[in-house]
N, C-alpha and C positions, 0 to 999 in steps of 0.2 A: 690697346687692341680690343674688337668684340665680336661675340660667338652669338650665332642665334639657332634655333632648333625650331621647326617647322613639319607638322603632320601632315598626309594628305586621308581623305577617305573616300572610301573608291562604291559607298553603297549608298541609298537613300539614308542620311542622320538621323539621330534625334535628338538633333541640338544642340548635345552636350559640349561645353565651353573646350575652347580652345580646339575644333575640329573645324573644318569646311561643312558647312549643311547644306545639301539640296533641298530641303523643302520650302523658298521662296522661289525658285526658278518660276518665272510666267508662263501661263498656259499655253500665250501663242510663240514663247520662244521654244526654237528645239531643245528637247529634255539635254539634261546634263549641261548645256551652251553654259548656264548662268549660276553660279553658286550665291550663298549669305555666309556675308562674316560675320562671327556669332563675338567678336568683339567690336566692332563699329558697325554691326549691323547692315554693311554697306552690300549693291549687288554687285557682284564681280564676275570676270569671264573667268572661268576654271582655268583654261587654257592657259593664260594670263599668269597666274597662280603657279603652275608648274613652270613656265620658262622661268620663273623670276625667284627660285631657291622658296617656293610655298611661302612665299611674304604678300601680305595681303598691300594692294596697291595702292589703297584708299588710307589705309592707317598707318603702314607698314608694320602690323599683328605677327608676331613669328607664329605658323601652324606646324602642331606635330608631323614629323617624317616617318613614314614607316620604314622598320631597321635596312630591308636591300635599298630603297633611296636613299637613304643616306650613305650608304657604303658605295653607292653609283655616286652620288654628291662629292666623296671625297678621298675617292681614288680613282688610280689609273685603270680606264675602258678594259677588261678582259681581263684583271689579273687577283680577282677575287677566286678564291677556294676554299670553300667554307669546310666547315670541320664539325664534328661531335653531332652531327644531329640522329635522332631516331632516339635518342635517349628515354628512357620510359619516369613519365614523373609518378613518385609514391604517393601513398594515401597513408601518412603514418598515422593519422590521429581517426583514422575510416572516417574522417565527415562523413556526412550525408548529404550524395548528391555531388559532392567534388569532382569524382573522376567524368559524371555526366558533362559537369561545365567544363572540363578540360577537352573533352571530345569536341564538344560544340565550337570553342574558340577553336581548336586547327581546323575544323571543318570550313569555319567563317574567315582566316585568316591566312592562313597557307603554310602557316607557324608550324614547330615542333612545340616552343618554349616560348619566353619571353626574353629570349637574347639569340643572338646571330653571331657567331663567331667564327675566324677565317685568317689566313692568309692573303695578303694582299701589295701594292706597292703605291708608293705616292710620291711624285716626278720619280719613280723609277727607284725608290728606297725601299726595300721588303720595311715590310709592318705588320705585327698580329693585331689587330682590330675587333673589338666586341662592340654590339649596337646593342641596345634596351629598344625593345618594341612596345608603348606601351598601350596597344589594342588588346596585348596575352596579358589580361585579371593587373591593369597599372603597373606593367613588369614589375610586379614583386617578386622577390628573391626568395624562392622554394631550391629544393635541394639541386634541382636540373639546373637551373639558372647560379648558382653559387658552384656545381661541378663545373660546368661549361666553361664558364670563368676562370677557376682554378686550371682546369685542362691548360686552356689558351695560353696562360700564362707563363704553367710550369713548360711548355713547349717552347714559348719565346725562350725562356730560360739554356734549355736545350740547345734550339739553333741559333741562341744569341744575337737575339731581334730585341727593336723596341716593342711597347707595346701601345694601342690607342684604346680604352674604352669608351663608349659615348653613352652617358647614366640617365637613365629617366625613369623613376620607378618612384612607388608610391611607399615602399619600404620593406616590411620582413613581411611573408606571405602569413596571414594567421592561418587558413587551413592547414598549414603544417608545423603551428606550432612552435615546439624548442628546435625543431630539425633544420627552420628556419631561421631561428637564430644564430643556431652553429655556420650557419653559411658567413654572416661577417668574417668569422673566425678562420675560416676555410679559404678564403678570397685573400686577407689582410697576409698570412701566413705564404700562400706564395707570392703577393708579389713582395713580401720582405726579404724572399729568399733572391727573386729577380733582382731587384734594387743589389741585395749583397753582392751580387756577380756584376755590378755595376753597368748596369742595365737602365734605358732610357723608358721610363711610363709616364704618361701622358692622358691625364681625367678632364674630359670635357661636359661638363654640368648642364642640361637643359632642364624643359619646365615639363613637371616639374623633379627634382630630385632629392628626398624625403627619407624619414625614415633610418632601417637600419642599412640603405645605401649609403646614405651621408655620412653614417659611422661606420663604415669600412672602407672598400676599396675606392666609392668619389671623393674622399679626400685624402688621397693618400700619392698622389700624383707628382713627381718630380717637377712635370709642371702642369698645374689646373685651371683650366679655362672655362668657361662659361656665357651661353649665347645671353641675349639683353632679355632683363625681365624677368627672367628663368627664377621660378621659385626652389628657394633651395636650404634645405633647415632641415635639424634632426625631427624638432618636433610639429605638427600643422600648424595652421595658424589658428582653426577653430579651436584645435586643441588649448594652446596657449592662450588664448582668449579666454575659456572658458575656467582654463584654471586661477590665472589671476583677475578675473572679473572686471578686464580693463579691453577697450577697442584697441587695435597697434597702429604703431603708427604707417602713413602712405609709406611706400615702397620696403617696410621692413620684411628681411628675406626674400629681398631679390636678389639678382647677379649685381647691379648696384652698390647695395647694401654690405655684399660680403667683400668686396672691391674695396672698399668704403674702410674696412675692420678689418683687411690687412687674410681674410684667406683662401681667395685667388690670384692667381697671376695678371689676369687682366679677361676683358670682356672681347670677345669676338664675332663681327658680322658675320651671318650665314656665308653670303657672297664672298669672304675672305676666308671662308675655313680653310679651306687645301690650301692655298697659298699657304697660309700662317701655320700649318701642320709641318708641311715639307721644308718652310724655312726653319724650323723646330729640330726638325730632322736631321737637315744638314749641318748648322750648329753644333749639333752633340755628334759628329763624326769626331774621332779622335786624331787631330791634326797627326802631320806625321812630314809636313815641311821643315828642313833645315835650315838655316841664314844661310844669303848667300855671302857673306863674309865673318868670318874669326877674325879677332882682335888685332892678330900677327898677320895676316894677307895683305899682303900689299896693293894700293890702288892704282888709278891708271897713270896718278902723277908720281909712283913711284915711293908715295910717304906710305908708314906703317902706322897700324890701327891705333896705336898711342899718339901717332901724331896728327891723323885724323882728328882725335879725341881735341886734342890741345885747338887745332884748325877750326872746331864747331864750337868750342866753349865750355867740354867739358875737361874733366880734372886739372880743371885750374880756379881761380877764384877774378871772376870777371866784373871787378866793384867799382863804380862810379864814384870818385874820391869825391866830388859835390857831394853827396848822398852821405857823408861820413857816420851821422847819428842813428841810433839804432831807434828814435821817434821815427825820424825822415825815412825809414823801410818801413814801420808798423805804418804811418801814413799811406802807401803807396800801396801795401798790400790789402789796404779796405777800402782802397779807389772803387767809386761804384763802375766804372766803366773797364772793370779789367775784367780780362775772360775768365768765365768760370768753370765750374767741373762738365759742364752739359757742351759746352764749346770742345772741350778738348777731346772728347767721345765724339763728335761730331765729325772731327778736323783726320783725327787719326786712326778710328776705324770704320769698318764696312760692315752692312746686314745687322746692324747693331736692334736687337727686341728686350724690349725694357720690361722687368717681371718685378711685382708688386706685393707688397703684402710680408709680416711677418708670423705669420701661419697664427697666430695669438690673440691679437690686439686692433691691430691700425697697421695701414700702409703709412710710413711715414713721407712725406715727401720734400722733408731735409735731408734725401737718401733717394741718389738714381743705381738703379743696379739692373744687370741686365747681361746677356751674352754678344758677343759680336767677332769679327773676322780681322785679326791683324796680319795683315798679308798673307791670307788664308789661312791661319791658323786660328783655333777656337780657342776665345778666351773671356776671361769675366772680368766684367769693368763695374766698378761701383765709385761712385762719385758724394760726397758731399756737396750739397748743392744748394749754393746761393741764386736767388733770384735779379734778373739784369734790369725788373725795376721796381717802384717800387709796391704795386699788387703781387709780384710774383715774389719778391720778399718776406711777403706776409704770409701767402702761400706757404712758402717753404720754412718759415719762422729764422728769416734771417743766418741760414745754413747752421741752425746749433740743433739737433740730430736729439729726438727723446727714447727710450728702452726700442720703441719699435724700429726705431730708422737699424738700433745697432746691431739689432737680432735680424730685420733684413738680411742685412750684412752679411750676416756669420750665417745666416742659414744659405745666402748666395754661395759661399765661400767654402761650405761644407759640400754644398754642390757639385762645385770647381772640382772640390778633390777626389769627390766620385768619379768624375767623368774625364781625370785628370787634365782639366784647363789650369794655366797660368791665369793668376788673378794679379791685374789692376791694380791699386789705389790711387783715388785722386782726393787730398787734402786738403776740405779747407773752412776750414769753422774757428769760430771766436771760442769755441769750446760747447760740451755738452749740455743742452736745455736744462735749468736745475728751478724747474715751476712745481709745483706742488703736485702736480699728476704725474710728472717725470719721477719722483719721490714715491709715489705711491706705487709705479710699478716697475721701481728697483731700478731707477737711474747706473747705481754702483755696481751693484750685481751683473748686467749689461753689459757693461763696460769693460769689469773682471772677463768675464768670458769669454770677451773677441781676444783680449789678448793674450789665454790663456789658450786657445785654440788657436789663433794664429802662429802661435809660434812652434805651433806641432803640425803646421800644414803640411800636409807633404807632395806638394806641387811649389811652383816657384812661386814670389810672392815679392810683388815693387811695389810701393806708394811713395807719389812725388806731390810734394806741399808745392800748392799752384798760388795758394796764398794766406790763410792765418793756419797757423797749427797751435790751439789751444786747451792747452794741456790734458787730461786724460781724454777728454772728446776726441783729440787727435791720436793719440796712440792707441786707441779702440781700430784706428784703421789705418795702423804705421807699424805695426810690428811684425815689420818684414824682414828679407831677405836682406834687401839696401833699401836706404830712406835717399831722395833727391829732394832738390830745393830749386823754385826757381832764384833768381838773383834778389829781390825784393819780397819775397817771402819771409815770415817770422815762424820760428817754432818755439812753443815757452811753456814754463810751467803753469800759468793764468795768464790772463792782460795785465799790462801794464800798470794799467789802474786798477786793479786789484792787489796786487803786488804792494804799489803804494800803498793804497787803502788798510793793509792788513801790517806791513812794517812800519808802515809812517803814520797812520793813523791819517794819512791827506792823499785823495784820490788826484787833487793836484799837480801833486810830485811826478805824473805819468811819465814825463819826458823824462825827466832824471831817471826813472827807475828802467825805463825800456835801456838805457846805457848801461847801467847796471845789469841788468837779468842776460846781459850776453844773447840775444834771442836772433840777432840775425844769421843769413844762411853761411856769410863769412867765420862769425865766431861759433857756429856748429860744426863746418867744415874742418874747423882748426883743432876741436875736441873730439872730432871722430864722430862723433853723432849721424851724420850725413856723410853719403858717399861720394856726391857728386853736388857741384852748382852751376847752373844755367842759365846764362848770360839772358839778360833780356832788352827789348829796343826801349826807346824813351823818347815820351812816354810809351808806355804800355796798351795797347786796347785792341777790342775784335780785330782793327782794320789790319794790324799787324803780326798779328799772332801766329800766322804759317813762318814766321821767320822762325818764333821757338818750336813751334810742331814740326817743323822741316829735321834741327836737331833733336830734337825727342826721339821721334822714330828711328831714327838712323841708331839711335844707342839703345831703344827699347830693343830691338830687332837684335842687338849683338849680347842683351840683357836675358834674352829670350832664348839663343842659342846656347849662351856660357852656361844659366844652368839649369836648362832644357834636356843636359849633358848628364846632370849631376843624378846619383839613385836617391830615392826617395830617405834614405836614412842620411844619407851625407848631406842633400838639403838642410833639415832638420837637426843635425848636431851643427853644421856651419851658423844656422840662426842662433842657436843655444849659445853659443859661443862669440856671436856679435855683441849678443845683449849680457853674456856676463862678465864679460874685461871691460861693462862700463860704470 
């Protein structure tokens, strides 16, 4: 996804970067007809400029929006109510001359503040909404702008709304000081108190967003987006330049960049904001659909839900006696043509928006995670994820998952249980990336903590092995409620040849040792390990794959009801007690 942020200026300019200038318009065209883009230089019809979300048409340049166009931009016609204004901003430290410039901007601007905040709705969803104007002194954040904010928030709080900021500010205001440093602290503090009443916020990063914005409330977003380009760093860039006596590099500290290093969600075109807002929106509604079948209801041919079970493949063990060797499944389940984790998100649910980034490090992209609609209900899918050839394998580093994919994960998953989603898992790696960077930022550590937090979710929690489960790579994103397996799927302690390699001393022996390690979904079935196995057609590939997505869903769905049912403490002792009678 991408988010872009775009200015308009409504007076003769003076240039300054990143605004519309009218001082090239031609003499014989009518004034105002013609603007200059003061990033491609090019002449444009103003006209042109506003119908088109302020993107310049010649370069496609995002120009800043002033705070009420953007609030027109991205929401419903007529249902803005703005809030807090007339607020008086102090002079704590008396500058000299401060309150003079403070005059002069609302005189020139139409402003109170440097922020716009309100009530509002999008496709028809209440929203509290704050905009950063940054015509009012780079909307830096003085004490009115840091209340304002707080207000809005502690009000969503209230009438248990989400919330949208949209940050553009140059950082902590220095005419005011410490007063304006306390404002981080003032912002960060309610929305932690909004987030604790589990509550949806929502930071969208334009250009640029700096400063002591960057270290508070825009990055503190449940989910944070960011328009293309948008500079966005605690510290400037002249700043950093100067201190380490080094030029940075092309695009460092853009929306790119922080996309890149894993702490945004993803990038957002101007022209898709309010879409990509209100499908946000709708997402974090808290389902509240039933199955329409329990286990015991009987269907139209009269069998009951165990015999349904038995009729689609599940609880029973559905093994192609060809296939006997536990090689001959580790073969089939690293078939390059079998569907992978990104197929079966695709196949099985709806409005699916993919969120990136482990707030730290790196987006991994051996790790799809994301929200989406299982028969209208909101839930969290994350996927290990192989690629179907072989660029996109390299991509994804052949589905083995390093600290960031697992902290993705967990911080998806921590998510979920905010906003009480059923979470997902889809299974399937050779095992966790173990390179020397993976190492360095605690491969182990990673690992420990998905499944020391998983098994205190307290939302429901399924991961089904679509094809390799490799040893703790895989129980970083197994330590569920129930583990499923498809029919050719392996789950093990390492590969095979590893196995080998470390008892035999001969990576060789692979075949002998896969017969040995017990690893298919038959001999897990038979130890309990797994709850269920799922018959699958032969061969295996895309073109077939709604036969096992036709029974997946049909049991996900009654997977979903059974304990959908269950309280939050009875989840969580029933998991405790799967994983300790083994």
């Amino acid at each position: 996804m991408k988010l872009d942020n775009v200015f308009k200026k409504t007076r003769l300019s003076s240039g300054r970067k990143g605004y519309i200038s009218l001082s090239s318009a031609r003499p014989e065209v009518p004034e105002g007809l013609l603007r200059k883009c003061n990033k491609c230089g090019s002449a444009i019809i103003a006209e042109d400029v506003k119908n088109d979300h302020y993107i310049c048409p010649k370069c496609g340049g995002y120009f800043r929006v002033h705070a009420y166009r953007r609030i027109e931009m991205v929401t419903d016609a007529g249902t803005f109510e703005e809030w807090d204004t007339g607020l008086a901003t102090p002079n704590p430290l008396e500058y000299k001359g401060y309150e003079e410039k403070l005059g002069a901007l609302r005189a020139k601007t139409g402003l109170d503040e440097a922020v716009v905040t309100g009530k509002a709705q999008i496709d028809g969803m209440e929203v509290v909404i704050g905009v950063c104007d940054g015509r009012f002194l780079m909307a830096s954040m003085g004490e009115v702008v840091g209340e304002k904010i707080a207000r809005a928030v502690e009000r969503a709080s209230k009438e248990r709304l989400p919330v949208i900021l949209f940050a553009c500010s140059g950082g902590a205001r220095m005419q005011e000081g410490i007063i304006s440093l306390m404002q981080m602290a003032k912002t960060s503090a309610a929305l932690k108190r909004h987030s604790d009443a589990g509550l949806l916020y929502i930071s969208v990063l334009t250009d640029p967003t700096t400063g002591g914005v960057t270290a508070s409330f825009a990055m503190l977003g449940d989910v944070i987006l960011a328009e293309p380009k948008a500079l966005i760093g605690f510290a400037g860039p002249r700043v950093i330049e100067q201190t380490i006596g080094q030029k940075l590099p092309k695009g460092f500290q853009r929306s790119e960049f922080l996309l890149e290093h894993g702490f945004i969600d993803g990038i957002v075109e101007r022209p898709q904001m309010k879409e990509t807002l209100a499908q946000i929106l709708m997402l974090h509604k808290q389902g509240n659909i039933e199955a329409e079948h329990s286990d015991d209801r009987d269907d139209a041919d009269g069998n009951t839900g165990e015999a349904r079970d038995q009729n689609e493949g599940f609880g029973k063990l559905s093994v192609n006696n060809q296939l006997a060797s536990g090689w001959d499944r580790v073969q089939l389940s690293r078939m390059n043509d079998r569907p992978v984790g990104s197929d079966y998100i695709r196949e099985l649910f709806t409005d699916f928006i993919e969120f990136h980034g482990d707030r730290y490090f790196a987006d991994d992209k051996a790790v799809i995670g994301g929200i989406a609609l299982f028969r209208g209900m909101p839930v969290t899918v994350i996927a290990q994820a192989k690629g179907t050839n072989t660029r996109e394998n390299i991509e994804r580093n052949f589905g083995m998952p390093s600290p960031d994919g697992y902290r993705k994960a967990l911080r998806l998953m921590k998510q979920a249980e905010k906003f009480h989603r059923p979470v997902i898992c889809f299974v399937d790696t050779p095992g966790a990336f173990c390179g020397l960077e993976a190492e360095e930022r605690g491969q182990g550590e990673a690992i420990a903590r998905n499944i020391y937090e998983m098994s205190g979710l307290r939302v429901p929690v399924l991961s089904v092995i679509i094809g390799e489960g490799g040893s703790g790579g895989a129980l970083a994103m197994a330590t569920a409620d129930e583990v499923w397996m498809l029919e050719n799927s392996i789950y093990s302690i390492l590969s095979p040849e590893g196995f080998a390699t470390i008892l035999w001393k001969d990576s060789s022996k692979a075949k002998e040792a896969a017969d040995v390690m017990r690893l298919t979904a038959e001999d897990l079935y038979r130890m309990g390990i797994v709850e269920e196995v799922l018959a699958e057609p032969s061969p295996y590939t895309i073109e077939n794959l709604k036969e096992v997505t036709r029974v997946l869903e049909s049991k996900l769905e009654r997977f979903l009801s059974r304990y959908g049912k269950m309280s939050c403490d009875e989840l969580t002792q029933r998991r405790y007690d799967r994983f300790r009678k083994l």
